[in-house]
C-alpha positions in Angstrom: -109.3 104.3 111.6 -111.0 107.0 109.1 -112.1 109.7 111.7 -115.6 112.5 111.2 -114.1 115.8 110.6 -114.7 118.6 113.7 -116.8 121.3 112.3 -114.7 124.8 112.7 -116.4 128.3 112.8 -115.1 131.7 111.8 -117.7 133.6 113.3 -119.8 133.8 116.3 -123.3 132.7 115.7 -125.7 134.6 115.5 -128.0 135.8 117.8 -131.2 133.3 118.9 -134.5 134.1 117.3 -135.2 135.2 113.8 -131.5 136.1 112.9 -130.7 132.1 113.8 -133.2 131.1 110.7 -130.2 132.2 107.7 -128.7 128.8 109.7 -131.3 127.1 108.0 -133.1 126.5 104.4 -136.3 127.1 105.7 -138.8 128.7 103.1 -139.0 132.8 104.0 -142.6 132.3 104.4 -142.6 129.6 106.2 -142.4 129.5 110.2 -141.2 126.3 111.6 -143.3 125.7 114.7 -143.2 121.8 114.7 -139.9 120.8 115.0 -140.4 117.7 117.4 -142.2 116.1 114.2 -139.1 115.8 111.7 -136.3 117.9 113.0 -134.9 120.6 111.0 -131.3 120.2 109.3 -128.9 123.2 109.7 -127.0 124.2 106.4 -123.4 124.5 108.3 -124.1 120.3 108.6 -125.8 120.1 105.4 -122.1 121.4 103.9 -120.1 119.5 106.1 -121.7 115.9 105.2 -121.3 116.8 101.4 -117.9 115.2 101.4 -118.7 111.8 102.7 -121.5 111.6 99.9 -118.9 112.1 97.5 -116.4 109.7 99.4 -119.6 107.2 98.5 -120.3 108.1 95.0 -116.7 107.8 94.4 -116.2 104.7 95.6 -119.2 103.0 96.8 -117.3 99.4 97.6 -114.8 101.3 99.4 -116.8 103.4 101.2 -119.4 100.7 102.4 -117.0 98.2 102.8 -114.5 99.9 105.3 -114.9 103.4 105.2 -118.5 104.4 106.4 -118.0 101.3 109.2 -114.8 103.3 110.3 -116.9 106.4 110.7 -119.3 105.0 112.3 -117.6 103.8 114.9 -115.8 107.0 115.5 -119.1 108.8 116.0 -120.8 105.7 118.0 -117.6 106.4 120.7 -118.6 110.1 120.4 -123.1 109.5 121.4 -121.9 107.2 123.5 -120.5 109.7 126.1 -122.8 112.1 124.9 -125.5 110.1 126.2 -123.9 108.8 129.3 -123.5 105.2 128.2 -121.0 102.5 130.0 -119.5 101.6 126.9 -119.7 102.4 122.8 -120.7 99.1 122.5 -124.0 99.4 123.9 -124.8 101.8 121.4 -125.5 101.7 117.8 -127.1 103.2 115.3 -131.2 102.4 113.5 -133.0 104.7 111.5 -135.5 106.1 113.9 -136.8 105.2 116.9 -139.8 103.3 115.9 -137.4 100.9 114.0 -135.5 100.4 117.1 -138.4 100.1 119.5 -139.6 97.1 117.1 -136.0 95.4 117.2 -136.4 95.5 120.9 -140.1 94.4 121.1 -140.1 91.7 118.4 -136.4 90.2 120.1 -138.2 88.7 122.9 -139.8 85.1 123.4 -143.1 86.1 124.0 -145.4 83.1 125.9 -148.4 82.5 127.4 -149.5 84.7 129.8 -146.9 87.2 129.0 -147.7 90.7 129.5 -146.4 93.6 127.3 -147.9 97.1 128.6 -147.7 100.9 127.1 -149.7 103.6 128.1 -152.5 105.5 126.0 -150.2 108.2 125.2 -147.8 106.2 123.5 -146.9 107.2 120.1 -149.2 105.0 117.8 -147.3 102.9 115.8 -145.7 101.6 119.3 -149.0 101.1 120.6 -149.5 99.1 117.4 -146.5 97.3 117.2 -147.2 95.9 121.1 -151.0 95.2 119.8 -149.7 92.8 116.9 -147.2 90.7 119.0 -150.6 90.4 121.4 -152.0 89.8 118.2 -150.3 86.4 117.0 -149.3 83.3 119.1 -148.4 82.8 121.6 -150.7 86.0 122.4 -149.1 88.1 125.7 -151.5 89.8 127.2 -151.6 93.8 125.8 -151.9 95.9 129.1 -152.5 99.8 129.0 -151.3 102.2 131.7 -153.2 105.6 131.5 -152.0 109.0 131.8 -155.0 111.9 131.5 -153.2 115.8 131.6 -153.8 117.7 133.9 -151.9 115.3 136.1 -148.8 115.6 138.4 -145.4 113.9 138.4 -146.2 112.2 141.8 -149.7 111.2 140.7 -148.3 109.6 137.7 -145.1 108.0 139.7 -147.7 106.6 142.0 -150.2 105.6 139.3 -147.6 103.7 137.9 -146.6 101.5 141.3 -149.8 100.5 141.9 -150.5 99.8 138.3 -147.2 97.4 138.1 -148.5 96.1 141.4 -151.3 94.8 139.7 -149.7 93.2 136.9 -147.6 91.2 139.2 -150.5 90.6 141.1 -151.6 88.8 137.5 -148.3 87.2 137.0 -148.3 85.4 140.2 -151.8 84.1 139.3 -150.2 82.7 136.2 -147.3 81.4 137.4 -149.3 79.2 139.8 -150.8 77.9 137.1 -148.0 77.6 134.8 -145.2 76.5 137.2 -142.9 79.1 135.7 -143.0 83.0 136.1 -144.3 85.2 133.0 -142.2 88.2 131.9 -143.9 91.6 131.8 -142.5 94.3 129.7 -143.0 98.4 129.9 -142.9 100.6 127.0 -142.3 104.3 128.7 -142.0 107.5 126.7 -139.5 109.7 128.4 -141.1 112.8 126.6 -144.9 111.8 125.2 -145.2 113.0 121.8 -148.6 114.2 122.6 -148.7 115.8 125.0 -145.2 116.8 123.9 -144.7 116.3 127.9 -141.5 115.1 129.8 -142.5 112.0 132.3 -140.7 110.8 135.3 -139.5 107.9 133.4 -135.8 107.5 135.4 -138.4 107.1 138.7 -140.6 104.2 136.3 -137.8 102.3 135.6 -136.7 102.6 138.9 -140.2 101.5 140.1 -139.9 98.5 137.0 -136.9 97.5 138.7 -138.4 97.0 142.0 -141.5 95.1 140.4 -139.4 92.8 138.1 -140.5 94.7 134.9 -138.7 95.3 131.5 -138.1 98.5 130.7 -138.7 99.5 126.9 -138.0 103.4 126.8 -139.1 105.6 124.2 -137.1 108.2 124.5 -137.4 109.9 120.3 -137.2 113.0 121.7 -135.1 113.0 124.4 -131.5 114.1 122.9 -130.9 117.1 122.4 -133.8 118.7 124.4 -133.2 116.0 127.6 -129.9 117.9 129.8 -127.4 115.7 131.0 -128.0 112.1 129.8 -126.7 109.5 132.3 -127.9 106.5 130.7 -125.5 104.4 132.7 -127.2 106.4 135.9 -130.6 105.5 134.8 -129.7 102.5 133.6 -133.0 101.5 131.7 -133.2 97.5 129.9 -133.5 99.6 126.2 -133.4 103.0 125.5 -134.1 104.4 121.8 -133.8 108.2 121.0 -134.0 110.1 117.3 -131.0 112.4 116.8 -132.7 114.3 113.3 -135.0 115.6 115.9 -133.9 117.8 118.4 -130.1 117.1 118.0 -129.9 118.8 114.6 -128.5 115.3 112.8 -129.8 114.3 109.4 -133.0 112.2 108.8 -133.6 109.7 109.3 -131.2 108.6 112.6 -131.8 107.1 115.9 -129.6 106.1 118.6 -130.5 102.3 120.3 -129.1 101.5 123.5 -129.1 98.3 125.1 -126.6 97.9 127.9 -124.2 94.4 127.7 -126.2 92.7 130.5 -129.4 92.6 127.9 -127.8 92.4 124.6 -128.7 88.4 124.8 -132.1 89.6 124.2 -131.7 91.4 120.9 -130.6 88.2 119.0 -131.2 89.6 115.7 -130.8 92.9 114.3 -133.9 94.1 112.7 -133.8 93.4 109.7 -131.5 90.5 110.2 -127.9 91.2 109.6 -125.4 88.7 107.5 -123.4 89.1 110.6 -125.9 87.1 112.6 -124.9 84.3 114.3 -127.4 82.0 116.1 -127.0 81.9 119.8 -125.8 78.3 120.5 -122.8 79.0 118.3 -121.7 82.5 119.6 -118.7 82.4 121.4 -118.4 86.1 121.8 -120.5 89.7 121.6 -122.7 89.7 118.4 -124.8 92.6 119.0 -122.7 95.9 117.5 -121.7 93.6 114.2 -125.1 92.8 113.2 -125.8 96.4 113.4 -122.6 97.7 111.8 -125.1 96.5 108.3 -128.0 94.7 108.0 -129.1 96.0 104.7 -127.7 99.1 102.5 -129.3 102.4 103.5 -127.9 105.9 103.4 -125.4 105.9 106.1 -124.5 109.3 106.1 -126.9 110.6 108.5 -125.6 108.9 111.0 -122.5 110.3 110.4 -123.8 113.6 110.8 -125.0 113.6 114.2 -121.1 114.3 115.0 -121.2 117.2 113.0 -124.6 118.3 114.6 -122.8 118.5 118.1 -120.1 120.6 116.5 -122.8 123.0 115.5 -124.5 123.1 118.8 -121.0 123.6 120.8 -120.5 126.7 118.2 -124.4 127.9 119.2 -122.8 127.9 123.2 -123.4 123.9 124.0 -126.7 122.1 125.2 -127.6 124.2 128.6 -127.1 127.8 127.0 -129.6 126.1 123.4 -132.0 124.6 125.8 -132.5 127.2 128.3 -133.4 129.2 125.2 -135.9 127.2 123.8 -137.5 126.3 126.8 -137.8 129.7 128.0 -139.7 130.6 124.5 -141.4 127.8 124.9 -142.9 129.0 128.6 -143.1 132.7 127.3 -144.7 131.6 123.7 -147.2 129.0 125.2 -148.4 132.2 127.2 -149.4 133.9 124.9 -151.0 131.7 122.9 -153.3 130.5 125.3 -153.9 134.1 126.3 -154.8 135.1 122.5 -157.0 132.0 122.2 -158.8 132.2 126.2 -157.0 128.8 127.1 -155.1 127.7 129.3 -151.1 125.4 128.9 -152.1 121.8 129.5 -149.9 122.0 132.5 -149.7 125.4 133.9 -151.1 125.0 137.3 -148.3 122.5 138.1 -145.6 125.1 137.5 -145.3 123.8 133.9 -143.6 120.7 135.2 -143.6 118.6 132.0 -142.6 121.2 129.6 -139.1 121.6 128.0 -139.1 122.9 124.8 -142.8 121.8 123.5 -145.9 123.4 125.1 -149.3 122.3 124.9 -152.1 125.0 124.3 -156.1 123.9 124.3 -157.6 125.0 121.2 -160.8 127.5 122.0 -163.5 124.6 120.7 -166.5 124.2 122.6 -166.5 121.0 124.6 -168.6 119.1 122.2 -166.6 119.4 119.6 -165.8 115.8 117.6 -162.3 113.9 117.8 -162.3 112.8 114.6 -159.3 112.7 112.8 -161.0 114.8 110.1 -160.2 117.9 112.6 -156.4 117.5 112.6 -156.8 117.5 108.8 -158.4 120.5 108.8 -156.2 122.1 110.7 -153.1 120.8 108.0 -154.5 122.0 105.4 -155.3 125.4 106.4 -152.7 126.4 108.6 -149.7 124.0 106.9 -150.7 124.7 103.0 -152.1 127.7 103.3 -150.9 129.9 105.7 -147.5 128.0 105.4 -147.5 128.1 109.7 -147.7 124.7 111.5 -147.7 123.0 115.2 -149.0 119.8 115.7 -152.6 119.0 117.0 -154.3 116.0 119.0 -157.2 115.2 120.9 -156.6 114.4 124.7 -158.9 114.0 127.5 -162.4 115.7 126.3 -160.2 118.5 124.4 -158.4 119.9 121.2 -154.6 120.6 122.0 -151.7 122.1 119.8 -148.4 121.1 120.6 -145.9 124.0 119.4 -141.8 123.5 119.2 -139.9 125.8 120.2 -136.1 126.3 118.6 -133.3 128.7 118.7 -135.0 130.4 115.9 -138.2 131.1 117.2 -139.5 133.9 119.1 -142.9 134.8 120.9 -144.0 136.8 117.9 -144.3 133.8 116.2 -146.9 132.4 119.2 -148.7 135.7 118.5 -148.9 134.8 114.4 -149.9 131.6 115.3 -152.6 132.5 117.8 -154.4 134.5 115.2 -154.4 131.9 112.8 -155.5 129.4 114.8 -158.4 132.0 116.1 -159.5 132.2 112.2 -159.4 128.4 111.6 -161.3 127.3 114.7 -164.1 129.6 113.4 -163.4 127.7 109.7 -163.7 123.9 111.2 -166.7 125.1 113.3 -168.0 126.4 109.9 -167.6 123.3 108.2 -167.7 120.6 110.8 -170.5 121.9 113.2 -169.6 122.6 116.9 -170.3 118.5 117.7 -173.6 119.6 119.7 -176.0 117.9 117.5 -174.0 114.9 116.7 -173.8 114.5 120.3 -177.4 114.4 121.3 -177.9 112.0 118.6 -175.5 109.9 119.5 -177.3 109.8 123.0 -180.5 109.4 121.3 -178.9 106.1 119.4 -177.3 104.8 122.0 -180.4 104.9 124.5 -182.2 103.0 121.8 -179.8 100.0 121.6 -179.6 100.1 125.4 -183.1 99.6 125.8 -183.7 96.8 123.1 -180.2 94.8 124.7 -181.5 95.5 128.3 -185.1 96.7 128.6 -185.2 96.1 132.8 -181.8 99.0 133.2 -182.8 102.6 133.7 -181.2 104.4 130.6 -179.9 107.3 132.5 -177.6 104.6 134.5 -176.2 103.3 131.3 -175.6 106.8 129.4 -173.3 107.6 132.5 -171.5 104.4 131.9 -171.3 105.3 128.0 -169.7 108.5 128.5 -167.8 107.7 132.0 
């Protein structure tokens, strides 16, 4: 069986920060500070997938046919251990995470009275995706959990108990009724997006466990900034990570677990594979087949996330790169809240949900609108033209930027950044207003259709329930 080559080194690396950037093709002027968005390819794996791009131009049947399936095997046996699992054939290979999470989600028999639940800091399109399935027949019900930072890991572990408590407090309602017992599934980030914020999520599954709960876990940004996976430890239902993120592979690809006791409920790859076989005919395992191809894509970048572990045991292996980055992380996020007068989103819980992204407030007064128009203000004149970028969002009454940090990056850059983002506050201010007028006629409006829908309510009572 056709084997990935093992990266080899003739030099040390070198040294973290700045120097680490000639590892890269980053534009000079350019400094990387949103690295959980897309990842960031290194040129020593860059070079070492160039062969198998040849091997495919050279022979595309060949290749497609036998030898990119040989590969990919070798390096499914490789993230397999990597990530803890039982056994490589509980792991395969999708695109990104988002394409995995919506194999998993779209896989089950939804009925009546079903309940499919995320949280309203799931990633969007997630929180989409569970939307439309509530969306068509047989329409589960669409539960949110809600997380609001500042928060604590205890808060949130016990937030969650009660909340799955609750469902199955719904379910047994239902199944009453029904005469058979709804299923509820959990979608659970193991590191939010935004807040780029690492969760409890091995306790939640625990807890789903207890309360009879799928658990659907997002983790796109777990490998590769996550220590020690022990998915077998863990054991989640489904567990879907993105390796061109903080693993250094190629985009686009994603790692999708599912361990053998639940591949029954991924019938069909996503899209459907020629290799499907419908379930009342199956006399064997049909889940790694389907997934070996459903489709032709470029298969190479899964290939690469072999060679992106050679590079990261040459940089001194994952505790000596992530005790880096998190440690620039704490240090940069610092700094940046103390040029800006803010505070880290989590810094009076001894920064308990930060690894290697940190969450800054932006200085904006508290009026200040959440309309998307803001974040595009901010791309366009800190991305295009100050060629500096970390990501921002709107959580919980206020403007936060999530910054990456990577081997490359040093607090200086935190300082760059703080400035810029000093000059561009003032800017959107400028050009947006401060949100103190829009406010108090929004008020103003919405005390006026208050008191034409219910004339005999005092409207003081009903603007507290507006804004509550």
């Amino acid at each position: 069986m056709a084997a990935v080559k093992t990266l080899h080194f003739d030099s040390n690396p070198p040294p973290f920060g700045h120097e680490m950037r000639k590892c890269f093709s980053f534009d000079p002027e350019y400094i990387n500070m949103n690295h959980g968005s897309y990842g960031s390819l290194p040129s020593p794996v860059a070079e070492a997938i160039k062969p198998y791009y040849a091997m495919a131009e050279a022979n595309p049947d060949l290749f497609h046919r036998f030898t990119s399936v040989d590969l990919i095997r070798n390096v499914r046996e490789r993230m397999a251990k990597f990530i803890g699992a039982a056994h490589t054939d509980e792991v395969v290979f999708v695109p990104n995470a988002s394409h995995g999470l919506n194999a998993i989600l779209r896989d089950f028999i939804w009925e009546e009275d079903d309940i499919i639940c995320s949280c309203n800091t799931t990633y969007k399109s997630i929180s989409k995706t569970a939307q439309y399935i509530s969306d068509i027949p047989p329409h589960p019900e669409n539960s949110q959990f809600t997380i609001l930072f500042p928060t604590t890991n205890n808060e949130i572990i016990e937030n969650w108990r009660t909340y799955l408590q609750s469902l199955n407090e719904a379910r047994a309602r239902s199944a009453r009724r029904l005469g058979r017992r709804p299923k509820i599934v959990a979608v659970i980030d193991s590191i939010i997006s935004v807040p780029g914020a690492l969760l409890p999520w091995k306790e939640m599954v625990k807890i789903c466990k207890e309360e009879d709960v799928w658990s659907v876990v997002d983790a796109a940004h777990s490998i590769g900034q996550e220590l020690d996976l022990n998915l077998a430890e863990a054991d989640p239902d489904f567990w879907v990570t993105n390796c061109h993120k903080w693993l250094y592979a190629k985009r686009s690809c994603a790692l999708l677990y599912v361990p053998k006791r639940n591949q029954h409920i991924v019938k069909a790859s996503f899209p459907t594979s020629h290799a499907y076989i419908s379930p009342k005919k199956r006399t064997g395992p049909n889940f790694v087949e389907q997934y070996e191809w459903n489709g032709t894509l470029d298969f190479v970048p899964y290939i690469s996330a072999s060679c992106a572990l050679d590079f990261r045991a040459w940089l001194g292996g994952e505790h000596v790169i992530n005790a880096y980055c998190h440690r620039i992380a704490i240090e940069g996020g610092k700094r940046l809240a103390q040029i800006l007068g803010t505070e880290i989103i989590d810094q009076g819980n001894d920064f308990q949900f930060t690894l290697n992204m940190v969450n800054v407030a932006v200085p904006f007064p508290a009026t200040m609108s959440s309309d998307f128009e803001i974040d595009m203000a901010f791309r366009r004149k800190l991305l295009i033209k100050k060629k500096i970028y970390p990501a921002f969002f709107y959580h919980n009454g206020k403007w936060w930027t999530r910054c990456s940090a990577q081997v490359w990056s040093q607090v200086e850059d935190f300082e760059v950044l703080g400035e810029v983002i000093l000059e561009a506050c003032k800017e959107i201010i400028d050009e947006f207003g401060d949100g103190s007028e829009r406010t108090m006629t929004d008020v103003e409006d919405n005390m006026e259709k208050l008191a034409v829908r219910e004339p005999n309510v005092q409207s003081n009572q009903e603007v507290v329930c507006i804004y509550s």
